[in-house]
C-alpha positions as CSV (number, residue, x, y, z in Angstrom):
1,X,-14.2,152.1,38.7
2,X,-17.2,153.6,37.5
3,X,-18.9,150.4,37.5
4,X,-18.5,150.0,41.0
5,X,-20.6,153.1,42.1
6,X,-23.3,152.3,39.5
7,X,-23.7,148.9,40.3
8,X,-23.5,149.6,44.3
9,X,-26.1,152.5,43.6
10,X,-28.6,150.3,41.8
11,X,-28.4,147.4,44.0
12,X,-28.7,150.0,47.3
13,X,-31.7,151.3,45.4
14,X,-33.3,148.1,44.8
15,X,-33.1,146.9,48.4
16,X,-34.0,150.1,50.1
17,X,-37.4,149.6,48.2
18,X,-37.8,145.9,49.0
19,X,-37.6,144.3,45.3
20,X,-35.9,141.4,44.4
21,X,-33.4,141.2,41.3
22,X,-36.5,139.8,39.7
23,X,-38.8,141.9,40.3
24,X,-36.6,145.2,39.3
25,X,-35.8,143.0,35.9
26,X,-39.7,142.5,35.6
27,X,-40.5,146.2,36.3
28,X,-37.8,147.7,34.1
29,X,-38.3,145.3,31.0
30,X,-34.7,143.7,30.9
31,X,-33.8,140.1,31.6
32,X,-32.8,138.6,35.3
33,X,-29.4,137.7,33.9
34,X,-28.9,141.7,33.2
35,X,-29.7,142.7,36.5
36,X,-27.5,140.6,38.2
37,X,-24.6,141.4,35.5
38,X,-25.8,144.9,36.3
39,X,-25.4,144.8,39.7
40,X,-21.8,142.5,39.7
41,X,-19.8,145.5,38.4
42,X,-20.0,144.1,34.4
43,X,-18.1,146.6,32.0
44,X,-20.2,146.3,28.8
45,X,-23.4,146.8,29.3
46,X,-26.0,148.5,27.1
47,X,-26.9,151.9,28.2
48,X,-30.1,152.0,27.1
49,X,-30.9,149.0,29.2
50,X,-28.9,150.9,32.1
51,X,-31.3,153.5,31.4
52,X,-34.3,151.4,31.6
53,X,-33.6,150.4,35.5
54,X,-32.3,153.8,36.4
55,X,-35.3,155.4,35.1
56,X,-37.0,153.2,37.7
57,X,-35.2,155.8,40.4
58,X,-35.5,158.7,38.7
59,X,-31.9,158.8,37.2
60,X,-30.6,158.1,33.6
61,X,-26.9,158.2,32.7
62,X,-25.2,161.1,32.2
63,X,-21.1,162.5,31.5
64,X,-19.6,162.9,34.9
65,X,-16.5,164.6,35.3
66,X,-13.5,162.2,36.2
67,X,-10.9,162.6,38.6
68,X,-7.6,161.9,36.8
69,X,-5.6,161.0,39.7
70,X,-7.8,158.8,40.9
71,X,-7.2,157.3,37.5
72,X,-3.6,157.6,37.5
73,X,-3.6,155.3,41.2
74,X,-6.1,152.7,40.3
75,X,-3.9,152.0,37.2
76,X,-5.6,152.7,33.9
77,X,-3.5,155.0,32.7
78,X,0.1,153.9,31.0
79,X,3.3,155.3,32.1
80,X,3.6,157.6,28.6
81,X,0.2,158.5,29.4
82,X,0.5,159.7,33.0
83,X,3.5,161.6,32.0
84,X,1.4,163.8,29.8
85,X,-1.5,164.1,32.0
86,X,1.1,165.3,34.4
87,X,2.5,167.7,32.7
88,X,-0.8,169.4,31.5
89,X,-1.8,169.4,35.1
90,X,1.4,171.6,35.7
91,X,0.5,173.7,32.6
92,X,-3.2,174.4,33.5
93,X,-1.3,175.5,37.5
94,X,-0.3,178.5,35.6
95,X,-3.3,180.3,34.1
């Protein structure tokens, strides 16, 4: 999920400043085959390399806070799991 808007912000980034997937790997000191990966959505990647080419925009990684039902609907929690997420939700309704 997350992947997604990291690797859809990097290659938007890339483009809107006219470099090629070689040229960004060039400039930010990691190998073609990372960018690409990069860019495709891969879900292990090293975050100091992801670092390296975000620095390039003026980002770096950072926590952002998740939306658990968008969780929930895109499947990655279980059903024992959602349960409990659920009923905290209801919980934290009441303070």
């Amino acid at each position: 999920m997350e992947n997604k808007r990291l690797s859809l912000f990097v290659k938007e980034k890339r483009k809107f400043l006219g470099m090629t997937q070689e040229e960004l790997s060039l400039k930010a000191g990691v190998g073609l085959r990372f960018i690409r990966e990069l860019e495709r959505g891969k879900s292990t990647l090293q975050m100091n390399k992801v670092n390296q080419v975000l620095n390039l925009f003026g980002y770096e990684l950072g926590p952002v806070k998740m939306d658990r039902n968008e969780l929930i609907n895109e499947g990655y929690y279980s059903a024992a799991i959602k349960f409990c997420v659920a009923k905290q939700d209801s919980a934290l309704k009441t303070f």
